[in-house]
C-alpha positions as CSV (number, residue, x, y, z in Angstrom):
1,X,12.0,12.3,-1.1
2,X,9.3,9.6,-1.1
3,X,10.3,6.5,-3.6
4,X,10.2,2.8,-3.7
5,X,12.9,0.5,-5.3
6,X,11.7,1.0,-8.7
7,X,12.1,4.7,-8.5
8,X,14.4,6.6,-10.9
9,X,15.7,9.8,-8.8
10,X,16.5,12.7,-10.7
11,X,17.6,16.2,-9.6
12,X,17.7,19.2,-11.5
13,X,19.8,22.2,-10.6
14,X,18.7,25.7,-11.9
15,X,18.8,28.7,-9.3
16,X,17.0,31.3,-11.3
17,X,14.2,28.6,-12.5
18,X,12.3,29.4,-8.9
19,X,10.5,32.1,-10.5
20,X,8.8,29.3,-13.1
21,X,7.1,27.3,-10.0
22,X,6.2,30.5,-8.3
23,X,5.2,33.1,-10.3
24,X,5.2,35.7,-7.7
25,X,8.5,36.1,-7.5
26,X,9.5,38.9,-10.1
27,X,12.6,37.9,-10.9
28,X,14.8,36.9,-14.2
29,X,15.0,33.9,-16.1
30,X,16.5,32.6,-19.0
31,X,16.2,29.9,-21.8
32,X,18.2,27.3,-19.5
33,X,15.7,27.6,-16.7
34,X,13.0,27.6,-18.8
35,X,14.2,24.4,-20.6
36,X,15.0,22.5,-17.8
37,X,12.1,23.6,-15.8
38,X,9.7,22.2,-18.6
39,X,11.4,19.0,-18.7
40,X,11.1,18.6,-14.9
41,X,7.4,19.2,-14.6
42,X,6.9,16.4,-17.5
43,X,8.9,13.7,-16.5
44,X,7.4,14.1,-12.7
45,X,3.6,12.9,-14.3
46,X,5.5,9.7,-14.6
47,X,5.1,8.0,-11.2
48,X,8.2,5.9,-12.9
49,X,10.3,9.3,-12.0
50,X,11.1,10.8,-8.9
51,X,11.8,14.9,-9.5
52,X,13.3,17.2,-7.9
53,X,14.9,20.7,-8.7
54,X,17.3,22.7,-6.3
55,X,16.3,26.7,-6.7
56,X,18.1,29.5,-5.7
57,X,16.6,31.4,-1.8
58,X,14.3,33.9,-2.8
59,X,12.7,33.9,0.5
60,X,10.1,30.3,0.1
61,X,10.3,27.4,2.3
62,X,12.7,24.7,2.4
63,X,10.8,22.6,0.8
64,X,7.9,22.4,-1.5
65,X,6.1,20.4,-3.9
66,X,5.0,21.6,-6.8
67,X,3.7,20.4,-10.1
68,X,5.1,17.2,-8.3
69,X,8.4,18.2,-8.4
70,X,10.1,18.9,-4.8
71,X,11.8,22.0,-5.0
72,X,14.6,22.3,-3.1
73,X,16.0,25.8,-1.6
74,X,19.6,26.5,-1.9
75,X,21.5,29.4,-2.1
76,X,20.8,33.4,-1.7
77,X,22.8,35.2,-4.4
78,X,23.2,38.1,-2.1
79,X,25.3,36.1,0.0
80,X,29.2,35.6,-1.1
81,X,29.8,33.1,-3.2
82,X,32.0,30.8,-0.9
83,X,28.5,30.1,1.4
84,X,26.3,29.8,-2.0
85,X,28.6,26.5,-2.6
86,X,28.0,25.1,0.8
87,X,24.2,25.9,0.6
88,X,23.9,24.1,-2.8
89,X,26.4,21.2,-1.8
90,X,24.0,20.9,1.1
91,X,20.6,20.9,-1.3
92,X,22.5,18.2,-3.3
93,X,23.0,16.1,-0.2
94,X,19.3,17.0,0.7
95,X,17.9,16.0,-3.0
96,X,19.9,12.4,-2.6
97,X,18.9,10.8,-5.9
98,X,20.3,9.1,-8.3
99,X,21.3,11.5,-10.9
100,X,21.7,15.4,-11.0
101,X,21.4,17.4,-14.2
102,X,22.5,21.1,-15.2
103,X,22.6,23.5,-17.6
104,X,24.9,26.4,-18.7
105,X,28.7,26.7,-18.1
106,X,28.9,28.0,-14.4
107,X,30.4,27.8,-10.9
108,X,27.4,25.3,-10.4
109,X,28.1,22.6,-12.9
110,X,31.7,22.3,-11.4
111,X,30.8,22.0,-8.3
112,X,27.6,19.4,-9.6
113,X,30.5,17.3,-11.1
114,X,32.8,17.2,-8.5
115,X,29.6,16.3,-6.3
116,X,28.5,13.2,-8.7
117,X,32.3,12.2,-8.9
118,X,32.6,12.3,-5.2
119,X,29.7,10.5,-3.8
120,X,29.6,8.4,-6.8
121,X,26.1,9.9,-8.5
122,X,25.3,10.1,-12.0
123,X,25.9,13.3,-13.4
124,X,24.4,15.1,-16.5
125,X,24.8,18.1,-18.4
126,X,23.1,20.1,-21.1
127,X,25.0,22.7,-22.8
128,X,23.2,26.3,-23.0
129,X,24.5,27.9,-26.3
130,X,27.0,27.1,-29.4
131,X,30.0,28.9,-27.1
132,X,30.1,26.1,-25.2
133,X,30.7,23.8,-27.5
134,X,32.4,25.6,-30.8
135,X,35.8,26.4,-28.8
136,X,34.7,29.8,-28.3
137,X,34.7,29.0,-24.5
138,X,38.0,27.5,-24.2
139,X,39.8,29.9,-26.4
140,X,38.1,32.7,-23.5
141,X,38.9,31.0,-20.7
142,X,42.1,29.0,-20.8
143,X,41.6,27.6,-17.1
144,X,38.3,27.6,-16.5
145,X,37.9,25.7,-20.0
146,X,40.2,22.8,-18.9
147,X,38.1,22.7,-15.8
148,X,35.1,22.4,-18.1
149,X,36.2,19.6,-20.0
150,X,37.0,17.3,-17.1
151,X,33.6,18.3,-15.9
152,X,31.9,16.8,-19.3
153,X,34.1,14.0,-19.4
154,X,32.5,13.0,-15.7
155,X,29.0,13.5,-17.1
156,X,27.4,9.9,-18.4
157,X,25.7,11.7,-21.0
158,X,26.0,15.0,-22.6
159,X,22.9,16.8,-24.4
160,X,23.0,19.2,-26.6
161,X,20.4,21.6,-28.3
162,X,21.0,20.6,-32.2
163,X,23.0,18.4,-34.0
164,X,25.7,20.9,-35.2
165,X,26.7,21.4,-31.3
166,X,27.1,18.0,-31.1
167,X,30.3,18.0,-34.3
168,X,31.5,21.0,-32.8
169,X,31.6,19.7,-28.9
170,X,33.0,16.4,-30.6
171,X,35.5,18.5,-32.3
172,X,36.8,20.5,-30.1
173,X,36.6,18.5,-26.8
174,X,36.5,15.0,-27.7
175,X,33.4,14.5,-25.9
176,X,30.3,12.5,-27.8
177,X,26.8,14.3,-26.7
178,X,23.4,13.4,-27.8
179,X,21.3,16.3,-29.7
180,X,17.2,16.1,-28.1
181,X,15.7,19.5,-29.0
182,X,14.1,21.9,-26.4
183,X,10.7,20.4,-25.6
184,X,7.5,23.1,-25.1
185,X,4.1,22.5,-24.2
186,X,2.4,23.1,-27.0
187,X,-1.2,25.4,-27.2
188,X,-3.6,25.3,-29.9
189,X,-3.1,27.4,-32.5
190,X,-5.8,30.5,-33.3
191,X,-6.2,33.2,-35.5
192,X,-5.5,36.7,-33.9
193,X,-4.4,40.1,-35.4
194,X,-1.5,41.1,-35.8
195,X,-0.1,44.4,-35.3
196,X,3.8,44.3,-34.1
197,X,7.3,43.2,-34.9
198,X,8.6,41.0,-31.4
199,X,12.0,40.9,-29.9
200,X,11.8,39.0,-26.8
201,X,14.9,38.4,-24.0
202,X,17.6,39.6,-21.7
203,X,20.0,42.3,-21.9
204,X,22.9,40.3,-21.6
205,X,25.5,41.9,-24.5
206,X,25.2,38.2,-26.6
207,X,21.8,38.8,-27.4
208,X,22.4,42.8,-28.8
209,X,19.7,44.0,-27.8
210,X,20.4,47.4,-29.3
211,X,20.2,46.2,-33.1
212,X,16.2,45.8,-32.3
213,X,16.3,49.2,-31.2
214,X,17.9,50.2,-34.4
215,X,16.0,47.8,-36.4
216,X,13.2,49.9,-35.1
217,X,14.4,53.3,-36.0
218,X,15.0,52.2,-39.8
219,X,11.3,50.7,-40.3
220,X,8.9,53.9,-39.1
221,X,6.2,52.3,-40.5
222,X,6.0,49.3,-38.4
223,X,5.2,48.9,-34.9
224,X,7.7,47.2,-32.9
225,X,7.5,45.7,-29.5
226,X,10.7,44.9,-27.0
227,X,10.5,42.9,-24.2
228,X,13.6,42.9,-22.3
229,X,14.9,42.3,-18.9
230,X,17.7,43.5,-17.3
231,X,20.5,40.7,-17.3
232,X,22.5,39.8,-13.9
233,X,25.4,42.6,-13.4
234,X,24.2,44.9,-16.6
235,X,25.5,48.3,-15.9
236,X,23.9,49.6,-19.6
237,X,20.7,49.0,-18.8
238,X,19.4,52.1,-18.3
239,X,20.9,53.5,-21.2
240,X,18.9,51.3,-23.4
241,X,16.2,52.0,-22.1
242,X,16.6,55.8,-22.4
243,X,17.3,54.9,-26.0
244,X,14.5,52.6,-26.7
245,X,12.1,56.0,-25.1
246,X,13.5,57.8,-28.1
247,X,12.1,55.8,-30.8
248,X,8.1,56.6,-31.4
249,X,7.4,53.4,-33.1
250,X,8.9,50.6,-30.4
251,X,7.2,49.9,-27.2
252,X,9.8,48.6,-24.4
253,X,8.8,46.7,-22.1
254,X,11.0,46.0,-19.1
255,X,9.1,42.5,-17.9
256,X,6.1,40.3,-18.8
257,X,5.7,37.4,-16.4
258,X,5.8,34.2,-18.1
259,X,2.4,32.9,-17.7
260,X,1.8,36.0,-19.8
261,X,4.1,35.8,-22.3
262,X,1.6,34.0,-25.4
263,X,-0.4,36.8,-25.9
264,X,2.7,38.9,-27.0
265,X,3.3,36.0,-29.3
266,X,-0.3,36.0,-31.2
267,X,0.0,39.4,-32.0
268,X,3.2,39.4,-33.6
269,X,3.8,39.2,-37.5
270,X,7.5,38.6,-36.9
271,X,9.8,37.6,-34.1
272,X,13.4,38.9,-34.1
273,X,16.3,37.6,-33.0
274,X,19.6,39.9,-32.8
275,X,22.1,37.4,-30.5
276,X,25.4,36.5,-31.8
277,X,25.0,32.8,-30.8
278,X,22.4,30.6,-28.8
279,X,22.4,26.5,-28.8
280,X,18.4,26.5,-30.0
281,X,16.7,30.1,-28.5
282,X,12.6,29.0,-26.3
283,X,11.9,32.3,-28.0
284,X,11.8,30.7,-31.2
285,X,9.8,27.8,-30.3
286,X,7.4,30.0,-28.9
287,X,7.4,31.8,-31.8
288,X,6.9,28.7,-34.1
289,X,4.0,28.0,-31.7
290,X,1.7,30.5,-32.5
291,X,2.7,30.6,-36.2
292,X,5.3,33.4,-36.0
293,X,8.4,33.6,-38.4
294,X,11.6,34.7,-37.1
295,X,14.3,36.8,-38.6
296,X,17.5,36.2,-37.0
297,X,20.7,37.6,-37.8
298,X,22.5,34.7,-36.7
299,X,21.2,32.0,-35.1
300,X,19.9,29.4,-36.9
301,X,20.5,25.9,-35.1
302,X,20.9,23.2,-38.0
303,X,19.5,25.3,-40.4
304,X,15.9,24.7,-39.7
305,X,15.0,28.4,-40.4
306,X,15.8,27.5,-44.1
307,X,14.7,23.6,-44.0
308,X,10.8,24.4,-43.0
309,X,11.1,28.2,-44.6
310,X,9.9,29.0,-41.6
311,X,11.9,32.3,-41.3
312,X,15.3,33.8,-42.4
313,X,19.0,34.3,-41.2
314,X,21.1,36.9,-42.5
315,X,24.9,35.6,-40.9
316,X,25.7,38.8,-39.7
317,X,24.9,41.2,-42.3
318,X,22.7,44.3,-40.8
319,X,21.8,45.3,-44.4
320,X,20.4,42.3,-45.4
321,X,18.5,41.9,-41.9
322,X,16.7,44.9,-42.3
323,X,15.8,44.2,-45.9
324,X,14.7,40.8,-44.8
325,X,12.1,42.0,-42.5
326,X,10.6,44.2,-45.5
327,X,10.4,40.4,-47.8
328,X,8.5,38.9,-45.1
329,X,5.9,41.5,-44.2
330,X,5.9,42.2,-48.1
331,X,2.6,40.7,-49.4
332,X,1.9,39.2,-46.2
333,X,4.5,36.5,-46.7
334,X,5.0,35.9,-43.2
335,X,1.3,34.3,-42.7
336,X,2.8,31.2,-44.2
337,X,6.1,31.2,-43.1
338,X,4.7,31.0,-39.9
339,X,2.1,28.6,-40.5
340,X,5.2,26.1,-42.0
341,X,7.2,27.3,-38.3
342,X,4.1,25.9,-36.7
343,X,4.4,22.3,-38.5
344,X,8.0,22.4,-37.5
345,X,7.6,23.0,-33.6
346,X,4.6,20.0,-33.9
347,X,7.4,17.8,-35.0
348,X,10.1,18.9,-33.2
349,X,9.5,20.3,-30.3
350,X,6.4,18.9,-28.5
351,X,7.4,18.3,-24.7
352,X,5.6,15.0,-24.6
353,X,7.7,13.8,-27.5
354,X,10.9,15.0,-26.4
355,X,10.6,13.9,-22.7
356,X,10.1,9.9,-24.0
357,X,13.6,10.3,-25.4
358,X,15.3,11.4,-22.2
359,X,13.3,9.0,-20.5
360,X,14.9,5.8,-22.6
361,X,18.2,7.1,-21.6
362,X,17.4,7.2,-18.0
363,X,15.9,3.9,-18.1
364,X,19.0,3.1,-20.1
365,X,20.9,4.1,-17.1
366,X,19.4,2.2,-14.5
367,X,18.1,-0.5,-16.2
């Protein structure tokens, strides 16, 4: 990479994030990539910042520069997974900057750690989803999770998505993070119809997919629309989506490139949320962004749903859910709960906010 003195190197490392710099490549993604992808793209318009991001091999060149980030290829998932370590350890070596940054519990942030330890980098991590730091993790994985805590107490600074993560990660690790929320780039907002209920995300068996599907079923008057790729190693798929055909009123979609993704957004009254635990879901952001409440039955990241009454979480309860969707479209309600979500996401959420808070830390860091 190109830098002078003054230059603060940072490299981010999310495989599956490829798809976000080349659209072409029909692929999934989740909320991680999609997190750290916009973060990247902002903090490379300061010439302050040198960016790059190490991608998974889906067949580009070595090297590219995009958005003024260099993107970085690595490894091919179709490969085993002993070569996939050398072909990232290699990227990291390629990247050479000052500080590396990942997301999401994996084989990758290990091996990111022992890399920063080892050749005596700065590394970061951002936790994914309130597993990771509640102890849900560790009481799963009894070795992998004392692995993971020696890989957070290398990292110089842990982020988190809210400020409850932050007790909890405290808690039950004895590791201090820092909360900065998910930053978007922000649209205007305009009026639009609206015409469907929205359930947006993977099939991945944490976001229970299949409750949307019943949701559906139980409200025959409403149209509902599922957008839902197939998650890495799901085996079920197809059955949902034989099940999804059965129901008149839901239209199942199996993927909507992201540079597409608004227009699902303005028509929706109501965006759903069925997961049993996220850190703080894009979806909702999005959602917030074109003045769309959200009924979740379980995620609600420092209680902001009830805060801004900007939406509603029913902590588990199916019943109350379902009822829950009939109170906001009741009356129209949801026009202004979604109008308050929007004031939220302003606040909160507004990449070129959010990205001047990172940046004091990494100025922090290299003074």
């Amino acid at each position: 990479m190109n830098r002078n003195n003054n230059t603060i190197e940072i490299c981010f490392i999310a495989p599956k994030a490829y798809q976000l710099f080349n659209p072409d490549v029909k692929e999934p993604f989740g909320g991680a990539e999609l997190d750290l992808y916009f973060l990247a793209t902002e903090l490379a318009k300061d010439k302050d910042f040198a960016v790059s991001f190490i991608t998974a091999d889906y067949r580009q060149q070595d090297i590219e520069i995009i958005e003024d980030v260099t993107v970085i290829k690595s490894l091919d998932f179709k490969k085993n997974l002993f070569i996939g370590a050398i072909k990232v350890w290699r990227a990291l070596c390629k990247a050479d900057a000052q500080m590396y940054m990942i997301k999401t519990i994996s084989s990758g942030m290990f091996l990111v750690a022992f890399f920063g330890w080892l050749k005596n980098k700065t590394f970061l991590y951002r936790t994914s989803n309130t597993y990771s730091c509640d102890g849900t993790y560790l009481r799963q994985h009894p070795f992998l999770g004392r692995v993971y805590k020696w890989a957070l107490r290398t990292a110089r600074h842990v982020f988190v998505q809210n400020k409850i993560d932050s007790v909890n990660l405290q808690r039950t690790t004895n590791v201090l993070s820092i909360a900065i929320p998910n930053g978007h780039r922000l649209s205007e907002l305009r009026e639009s119809r609206r015409d469907t209920i929205l359930w947006i995300g993977r099939s991945a068996e944490i976001k229970r997919p299949m409750l949307f599907i019943e949701l559906a079923e139980k409200t025959p008057d409403e149209h509902f629309t599922m957008i839902c790729q197939c998650a890495t190693g799901d085996r079920n798929y197809d059955e949902l989506v034989a099940r999804a055909e059965e129901v008149k009123n839901l239209q199942f979609i199996q993927r909507v490139p992201f540079s597409e993704i608004d227009s699902f957004f303005q028509r929706a009254k109501v965006f759903v949320n069925t997961s049993d635990a996220e850190g703080f879901p894009n979806t909702f952001i999005q959602a917030c962004e074109f003045g769309v409440p959200i009924l979740s039955l379980n995620v609600n990241p420092d209680g902001f749903l009830d805060e801004y009454d900007c939406g509603i979480s029913c902590e588990g309860d199916f019943e109350r859910f379902l009822g829950s969707l009939g109170f906001m479209l009741t009356d129209n309600k949801y026009i202004e709960m979604g109008k308050r979500g929007r004031t939220y996401v302003e606040q909160n959420h507004d990449i070129k906010k959010t990205v001047e808070e990172y940046k004091k830390i990494f100025r922090q860091i290299y003074g």
